[in-house]
DSSP file (Angstrom, degrees, kcal/mol; ACC not computed):
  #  RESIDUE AA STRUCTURE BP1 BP2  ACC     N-H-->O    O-->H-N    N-H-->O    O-->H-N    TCO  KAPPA ALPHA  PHI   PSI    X-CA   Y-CA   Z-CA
    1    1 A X     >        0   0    0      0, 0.0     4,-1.9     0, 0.0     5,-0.1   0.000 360.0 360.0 360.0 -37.9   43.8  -40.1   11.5
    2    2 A X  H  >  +     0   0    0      2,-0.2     4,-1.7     1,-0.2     5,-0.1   0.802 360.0  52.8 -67.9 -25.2   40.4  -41.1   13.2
    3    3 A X  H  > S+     0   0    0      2,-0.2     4,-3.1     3,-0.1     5,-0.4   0.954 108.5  47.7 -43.5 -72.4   40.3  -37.5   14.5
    4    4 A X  H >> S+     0   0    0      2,-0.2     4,-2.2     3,-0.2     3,-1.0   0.945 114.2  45.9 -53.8 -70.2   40.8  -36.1   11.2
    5    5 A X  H >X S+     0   0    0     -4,-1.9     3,-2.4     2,-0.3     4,-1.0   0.897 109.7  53.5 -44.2 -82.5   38.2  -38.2    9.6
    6    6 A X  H 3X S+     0   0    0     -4,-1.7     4,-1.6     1,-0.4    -1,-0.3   0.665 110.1  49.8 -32.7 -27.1   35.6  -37.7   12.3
    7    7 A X  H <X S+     0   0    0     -4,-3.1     4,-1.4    -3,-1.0    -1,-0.4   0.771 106.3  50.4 -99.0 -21.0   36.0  -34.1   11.9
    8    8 A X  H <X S+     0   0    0     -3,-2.4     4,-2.0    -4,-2.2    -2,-0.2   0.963 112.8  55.0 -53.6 -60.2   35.6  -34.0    8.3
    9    9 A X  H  X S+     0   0    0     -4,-1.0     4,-2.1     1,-0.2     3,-0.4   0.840 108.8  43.8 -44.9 -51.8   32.5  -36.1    9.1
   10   10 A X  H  X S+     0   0    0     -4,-1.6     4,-3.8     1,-0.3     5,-0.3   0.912 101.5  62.0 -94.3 -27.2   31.2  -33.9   11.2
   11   11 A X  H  X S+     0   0    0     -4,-1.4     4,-1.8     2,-0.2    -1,-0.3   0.841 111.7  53.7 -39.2 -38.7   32.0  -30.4    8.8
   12   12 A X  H  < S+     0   0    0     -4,-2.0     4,-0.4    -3,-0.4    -2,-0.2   0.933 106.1  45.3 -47.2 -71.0   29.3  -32.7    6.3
   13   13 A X  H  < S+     0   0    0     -4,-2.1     3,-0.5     2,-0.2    -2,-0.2   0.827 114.4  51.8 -53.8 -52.2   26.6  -33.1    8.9
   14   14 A X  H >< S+     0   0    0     -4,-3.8     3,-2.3     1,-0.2     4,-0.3   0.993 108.9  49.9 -57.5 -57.6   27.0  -29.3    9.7
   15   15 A X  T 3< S+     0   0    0     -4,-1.8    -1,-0.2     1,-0.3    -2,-0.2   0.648 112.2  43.9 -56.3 -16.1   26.7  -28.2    6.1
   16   16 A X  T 3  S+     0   0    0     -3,-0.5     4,-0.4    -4,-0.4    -1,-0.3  -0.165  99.4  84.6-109.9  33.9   23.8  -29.9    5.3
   17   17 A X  S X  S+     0   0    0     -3,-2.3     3,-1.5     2,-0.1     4,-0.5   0.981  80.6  51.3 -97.6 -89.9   22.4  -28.8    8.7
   18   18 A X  T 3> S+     0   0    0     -4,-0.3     4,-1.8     1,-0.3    -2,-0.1   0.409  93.4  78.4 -49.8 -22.9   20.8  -25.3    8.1
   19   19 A X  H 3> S+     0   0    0      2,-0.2     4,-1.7     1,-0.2    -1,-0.3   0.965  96.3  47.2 -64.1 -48.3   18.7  -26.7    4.9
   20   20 A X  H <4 S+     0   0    0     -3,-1.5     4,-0.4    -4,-0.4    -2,-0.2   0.839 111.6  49.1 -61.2 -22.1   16.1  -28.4    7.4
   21   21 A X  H  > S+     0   0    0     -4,-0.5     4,-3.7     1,-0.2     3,-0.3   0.787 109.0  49.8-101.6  -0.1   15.7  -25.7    9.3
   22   22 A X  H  < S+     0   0    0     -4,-1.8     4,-0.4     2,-0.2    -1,-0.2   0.566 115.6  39.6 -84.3   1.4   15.2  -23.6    6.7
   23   23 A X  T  X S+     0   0    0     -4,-1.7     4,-1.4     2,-0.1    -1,-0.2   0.567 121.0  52.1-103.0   1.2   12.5  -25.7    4.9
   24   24 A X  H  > S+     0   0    0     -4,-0.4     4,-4.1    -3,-0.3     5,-0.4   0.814 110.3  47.9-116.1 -62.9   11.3  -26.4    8.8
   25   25 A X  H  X S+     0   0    0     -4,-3.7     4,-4.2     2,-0.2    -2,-0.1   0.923 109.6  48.1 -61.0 -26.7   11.4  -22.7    9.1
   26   26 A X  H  > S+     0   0    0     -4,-0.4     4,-2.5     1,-0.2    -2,-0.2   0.976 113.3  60.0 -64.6 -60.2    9.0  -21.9    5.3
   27   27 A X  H  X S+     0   0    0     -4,-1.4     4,-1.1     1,-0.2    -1,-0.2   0.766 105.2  39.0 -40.4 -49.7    6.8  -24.5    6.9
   28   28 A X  H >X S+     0   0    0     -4,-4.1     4,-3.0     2,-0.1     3,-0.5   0.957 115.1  51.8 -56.0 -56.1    6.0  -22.8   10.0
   29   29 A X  H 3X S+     0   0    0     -4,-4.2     4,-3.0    -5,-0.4    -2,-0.2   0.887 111.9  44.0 -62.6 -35.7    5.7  -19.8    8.5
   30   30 A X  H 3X S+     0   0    0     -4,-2.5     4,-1.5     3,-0.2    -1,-0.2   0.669 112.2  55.3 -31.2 -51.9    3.3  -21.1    5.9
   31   31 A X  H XX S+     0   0    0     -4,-1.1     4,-2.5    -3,-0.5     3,-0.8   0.994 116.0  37.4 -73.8 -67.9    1.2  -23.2    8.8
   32   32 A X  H 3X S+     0   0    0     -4,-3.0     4,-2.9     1,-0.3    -2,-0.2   0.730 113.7  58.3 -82.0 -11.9    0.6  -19.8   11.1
   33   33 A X  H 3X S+     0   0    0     -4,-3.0     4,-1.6    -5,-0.3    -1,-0.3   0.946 116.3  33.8 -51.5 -53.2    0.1  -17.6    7.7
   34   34 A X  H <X S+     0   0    0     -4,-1.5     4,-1.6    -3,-0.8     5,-0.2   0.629 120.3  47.1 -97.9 -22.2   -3.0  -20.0    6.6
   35   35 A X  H >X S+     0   0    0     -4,-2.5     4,-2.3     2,-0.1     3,-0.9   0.942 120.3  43.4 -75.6 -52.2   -4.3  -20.7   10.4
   36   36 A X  H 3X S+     0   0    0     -4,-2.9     4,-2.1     1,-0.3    -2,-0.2   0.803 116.0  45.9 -53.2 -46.3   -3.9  -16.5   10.8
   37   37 A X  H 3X S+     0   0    0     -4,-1.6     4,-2.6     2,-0.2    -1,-0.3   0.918 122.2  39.5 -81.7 -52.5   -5.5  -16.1    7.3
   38   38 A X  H <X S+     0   0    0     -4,-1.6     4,-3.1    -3,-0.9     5,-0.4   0.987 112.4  50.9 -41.1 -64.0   -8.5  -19.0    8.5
   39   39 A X  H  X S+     0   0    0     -4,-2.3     4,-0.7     1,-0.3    -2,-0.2   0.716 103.5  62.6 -68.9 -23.4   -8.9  -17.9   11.7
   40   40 A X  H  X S+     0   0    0     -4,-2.1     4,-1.4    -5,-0.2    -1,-0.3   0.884 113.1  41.1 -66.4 -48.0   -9.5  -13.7   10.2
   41   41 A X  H >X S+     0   0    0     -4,-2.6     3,-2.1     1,-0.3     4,-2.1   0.984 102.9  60.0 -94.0 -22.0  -12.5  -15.0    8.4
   42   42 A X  H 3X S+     0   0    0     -4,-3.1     4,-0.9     1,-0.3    -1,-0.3   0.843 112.5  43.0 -34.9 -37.7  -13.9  -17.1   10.8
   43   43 A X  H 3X S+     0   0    0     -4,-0.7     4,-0.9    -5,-0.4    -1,-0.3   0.743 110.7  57.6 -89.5  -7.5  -14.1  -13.9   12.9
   44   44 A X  H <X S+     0   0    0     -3,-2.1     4,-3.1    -4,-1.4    -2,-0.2   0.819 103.7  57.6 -89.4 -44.3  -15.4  -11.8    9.8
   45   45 A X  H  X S+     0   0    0     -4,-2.1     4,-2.1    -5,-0.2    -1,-0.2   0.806 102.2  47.9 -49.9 -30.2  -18.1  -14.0    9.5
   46   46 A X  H  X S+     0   0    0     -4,-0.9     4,-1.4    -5,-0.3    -2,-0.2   0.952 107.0  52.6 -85.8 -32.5  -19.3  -13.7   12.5
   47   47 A X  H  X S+     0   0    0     -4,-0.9     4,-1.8     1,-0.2     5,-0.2   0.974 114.4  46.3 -53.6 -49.4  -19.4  -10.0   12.8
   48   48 A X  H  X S+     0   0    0     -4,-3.1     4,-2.7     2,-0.2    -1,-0.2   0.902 111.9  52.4 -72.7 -34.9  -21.2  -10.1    9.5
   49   49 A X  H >X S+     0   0    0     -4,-2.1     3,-1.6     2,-0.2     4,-1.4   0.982 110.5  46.8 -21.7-103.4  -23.4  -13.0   11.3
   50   50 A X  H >X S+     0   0    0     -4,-1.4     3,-1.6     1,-0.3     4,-0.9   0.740 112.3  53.5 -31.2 -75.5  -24.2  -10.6   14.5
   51   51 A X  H 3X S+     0   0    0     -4,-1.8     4,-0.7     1,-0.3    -1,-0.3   0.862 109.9  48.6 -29.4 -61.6  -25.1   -7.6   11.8
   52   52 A X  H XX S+     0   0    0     -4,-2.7     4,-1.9    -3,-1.6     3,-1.2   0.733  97.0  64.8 -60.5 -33.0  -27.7   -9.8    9.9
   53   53 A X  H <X>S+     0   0    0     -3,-1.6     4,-3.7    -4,-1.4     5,-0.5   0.983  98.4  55.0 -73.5 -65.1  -29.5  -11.1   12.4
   54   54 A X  H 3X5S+     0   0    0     -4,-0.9     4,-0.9     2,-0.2    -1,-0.3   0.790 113.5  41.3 -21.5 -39.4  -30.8   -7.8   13.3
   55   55 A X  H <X5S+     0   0    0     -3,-1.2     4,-1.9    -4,-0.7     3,-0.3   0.893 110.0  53.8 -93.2 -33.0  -31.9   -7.2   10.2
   56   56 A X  H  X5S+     0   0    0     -4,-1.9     4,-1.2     1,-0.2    -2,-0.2   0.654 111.8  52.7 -61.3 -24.4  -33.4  -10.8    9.5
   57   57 A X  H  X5S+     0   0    0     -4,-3.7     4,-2.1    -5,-0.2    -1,-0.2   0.937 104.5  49.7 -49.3 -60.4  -35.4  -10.1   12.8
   58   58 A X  H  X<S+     0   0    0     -4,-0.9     4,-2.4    -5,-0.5     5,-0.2   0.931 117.2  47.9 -56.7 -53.7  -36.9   -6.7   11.8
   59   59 A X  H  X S+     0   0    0     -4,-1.9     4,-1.6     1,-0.2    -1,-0.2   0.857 109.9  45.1 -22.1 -70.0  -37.9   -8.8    8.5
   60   60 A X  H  X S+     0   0    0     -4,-1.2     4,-3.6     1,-0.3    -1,-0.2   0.677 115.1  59.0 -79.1 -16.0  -39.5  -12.2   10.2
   61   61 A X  H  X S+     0   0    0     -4,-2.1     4,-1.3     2,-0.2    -1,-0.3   0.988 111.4  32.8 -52.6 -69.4  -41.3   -9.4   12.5
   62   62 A X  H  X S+     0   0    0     -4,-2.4     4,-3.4     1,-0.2    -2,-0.2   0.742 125.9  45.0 -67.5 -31.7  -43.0   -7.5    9.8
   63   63 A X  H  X S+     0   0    0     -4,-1.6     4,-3.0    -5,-0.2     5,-0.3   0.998 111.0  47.9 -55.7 -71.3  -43.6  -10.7    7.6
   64   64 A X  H  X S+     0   0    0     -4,-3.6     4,-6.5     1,-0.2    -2,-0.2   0.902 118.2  51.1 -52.4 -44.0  -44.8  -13.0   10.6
   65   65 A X  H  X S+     0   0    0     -4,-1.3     4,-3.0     1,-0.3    -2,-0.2   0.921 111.3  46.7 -51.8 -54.9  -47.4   -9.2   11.2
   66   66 A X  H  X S+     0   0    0     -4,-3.4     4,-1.4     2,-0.2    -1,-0.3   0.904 110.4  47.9 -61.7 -37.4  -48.6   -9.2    7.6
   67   67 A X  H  X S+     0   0    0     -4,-3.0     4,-2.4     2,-0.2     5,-0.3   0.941 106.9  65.2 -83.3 -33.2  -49.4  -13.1    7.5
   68   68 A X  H >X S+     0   0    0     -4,-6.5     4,-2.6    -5,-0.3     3,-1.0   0.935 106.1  40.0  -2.6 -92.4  -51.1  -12.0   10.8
   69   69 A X  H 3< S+     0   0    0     -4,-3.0     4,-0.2     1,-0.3    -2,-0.2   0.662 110.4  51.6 -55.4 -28.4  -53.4   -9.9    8.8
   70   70 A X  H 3X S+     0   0    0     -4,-1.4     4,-1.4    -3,-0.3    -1,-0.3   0.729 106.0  57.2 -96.1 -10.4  -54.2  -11.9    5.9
   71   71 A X  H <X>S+     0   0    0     -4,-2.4     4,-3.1    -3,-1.0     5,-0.6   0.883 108.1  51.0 -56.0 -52.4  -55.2  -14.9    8.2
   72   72 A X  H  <5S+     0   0    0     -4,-2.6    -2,-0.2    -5,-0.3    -1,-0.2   0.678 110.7  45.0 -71.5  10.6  -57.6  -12.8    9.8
   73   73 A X  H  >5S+     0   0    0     -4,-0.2     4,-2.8    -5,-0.2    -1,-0.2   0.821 111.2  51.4-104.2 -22.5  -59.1  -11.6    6.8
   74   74 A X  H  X5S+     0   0    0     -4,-1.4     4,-1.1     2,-0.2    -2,-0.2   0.639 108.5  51.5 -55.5 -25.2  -59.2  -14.9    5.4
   75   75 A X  H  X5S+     0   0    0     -4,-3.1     4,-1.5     2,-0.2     6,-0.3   0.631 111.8  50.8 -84.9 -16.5  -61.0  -16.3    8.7
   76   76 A X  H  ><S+     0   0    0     -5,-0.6     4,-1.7     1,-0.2    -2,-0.2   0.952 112.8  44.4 -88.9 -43.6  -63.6  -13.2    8.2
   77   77 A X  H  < S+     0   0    0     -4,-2.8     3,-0.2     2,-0.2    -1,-0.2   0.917 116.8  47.1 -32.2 -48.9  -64.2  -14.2    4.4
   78   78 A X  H  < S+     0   0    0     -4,-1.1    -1,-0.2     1,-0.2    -2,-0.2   0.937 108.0  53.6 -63.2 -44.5  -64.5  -17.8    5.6
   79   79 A X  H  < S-     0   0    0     -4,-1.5    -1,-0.2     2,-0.1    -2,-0.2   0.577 113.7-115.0 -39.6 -47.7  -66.9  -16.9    8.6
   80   80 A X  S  < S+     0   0    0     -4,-1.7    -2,-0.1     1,-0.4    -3,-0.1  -0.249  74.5 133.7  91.4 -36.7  -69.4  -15.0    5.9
   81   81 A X        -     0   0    0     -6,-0.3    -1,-0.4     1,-0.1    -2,-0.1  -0.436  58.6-115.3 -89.9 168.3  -68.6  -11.6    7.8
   82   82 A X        -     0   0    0      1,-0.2    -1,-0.1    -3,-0.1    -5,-0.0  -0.113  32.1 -90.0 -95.3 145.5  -67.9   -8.9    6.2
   83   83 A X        -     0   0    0      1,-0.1    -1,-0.2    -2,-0.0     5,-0.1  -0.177  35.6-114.8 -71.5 143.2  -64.1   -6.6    6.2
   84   84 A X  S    S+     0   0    0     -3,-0.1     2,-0.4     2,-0.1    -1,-0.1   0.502  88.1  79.8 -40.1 -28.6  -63.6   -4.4    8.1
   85   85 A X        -     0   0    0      1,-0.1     4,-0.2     2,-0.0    -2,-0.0  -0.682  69.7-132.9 -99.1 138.5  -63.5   -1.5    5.9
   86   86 A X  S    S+     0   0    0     -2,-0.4    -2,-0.1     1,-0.2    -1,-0.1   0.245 102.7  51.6-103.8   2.2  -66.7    0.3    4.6
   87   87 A X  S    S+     0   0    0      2,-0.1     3,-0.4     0, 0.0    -1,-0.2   0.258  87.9  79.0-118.1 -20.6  -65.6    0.5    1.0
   88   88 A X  S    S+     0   0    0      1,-0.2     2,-6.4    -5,-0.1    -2,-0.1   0.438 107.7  29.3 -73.2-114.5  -64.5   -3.2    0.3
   89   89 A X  S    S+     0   0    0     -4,-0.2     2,-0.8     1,-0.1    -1,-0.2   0.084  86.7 116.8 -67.2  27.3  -67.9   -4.3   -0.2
   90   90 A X        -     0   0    0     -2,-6.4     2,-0.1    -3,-0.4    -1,-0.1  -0.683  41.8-168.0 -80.9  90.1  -69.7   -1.4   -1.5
   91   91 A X        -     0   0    0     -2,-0.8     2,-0.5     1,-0.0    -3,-0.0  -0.473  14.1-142.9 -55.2 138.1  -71.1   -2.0   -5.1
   92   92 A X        -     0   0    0     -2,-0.1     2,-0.3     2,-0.0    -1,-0.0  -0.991  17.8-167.6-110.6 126.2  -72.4    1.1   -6.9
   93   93 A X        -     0   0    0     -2,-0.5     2,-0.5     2,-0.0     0, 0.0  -0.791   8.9-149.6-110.6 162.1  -75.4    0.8   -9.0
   94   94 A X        -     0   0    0     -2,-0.3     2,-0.5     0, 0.0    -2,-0.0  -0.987   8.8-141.5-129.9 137.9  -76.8    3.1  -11.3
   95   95 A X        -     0   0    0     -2,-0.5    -2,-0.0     1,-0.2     0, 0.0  -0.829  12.3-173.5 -93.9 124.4  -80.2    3.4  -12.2
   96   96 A X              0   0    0     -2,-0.5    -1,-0.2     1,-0.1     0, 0.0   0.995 360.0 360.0 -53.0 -85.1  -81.2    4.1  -16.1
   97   97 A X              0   0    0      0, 0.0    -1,-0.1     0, 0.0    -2,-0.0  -0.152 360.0 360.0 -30.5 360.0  -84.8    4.6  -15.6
């Protein structure tokens, strides 16, 4: 009779067996979907990263070059002499008389 009962017992244990590893398995799959799913844009970002800097270089180039030029024309204004260019300060008068 203790047989019989123990083996009943253990038909129990079995049936309810396969549920854990199927909520064990949903859970895995779940965990390496959402790291996979992480871990794709982490690397998309950087590619997009690595693209942008290249242009955000060509940018700070021409930017940093232009404030170049308008400090020196602002130190020749400050200075009293006169630009470079033969047409900035030219006035044209006209005489009535």
């Amino acid at each position: 009779m203790y047989c019989t009962e123990r083996a009943s017992m253990r038909d129990r244990d079995d049936d309810h067996q396969p549920v854990p590893r199927v909520v064990l398995g949903v859970v895995v799959g779940t965990y390496l979907l959402s790291l996979g799913g992480l871990v794709g844009t982490a690397i998309e970002r950087i590619r997009f990263d690595y693209r942008r800097d290249a242009v955000v270089a060509r940018y700070d180039s021409l930017l940093r070059a232009r404030n170049a030029t308008l400090m020196a024309i602002e130190r020749q204004i400050a200075h009293g002499s006169r630009t470079t260019s033969t047409e900035a300060g030219r006035v044209n008068f006209v005489d009535e008389n």
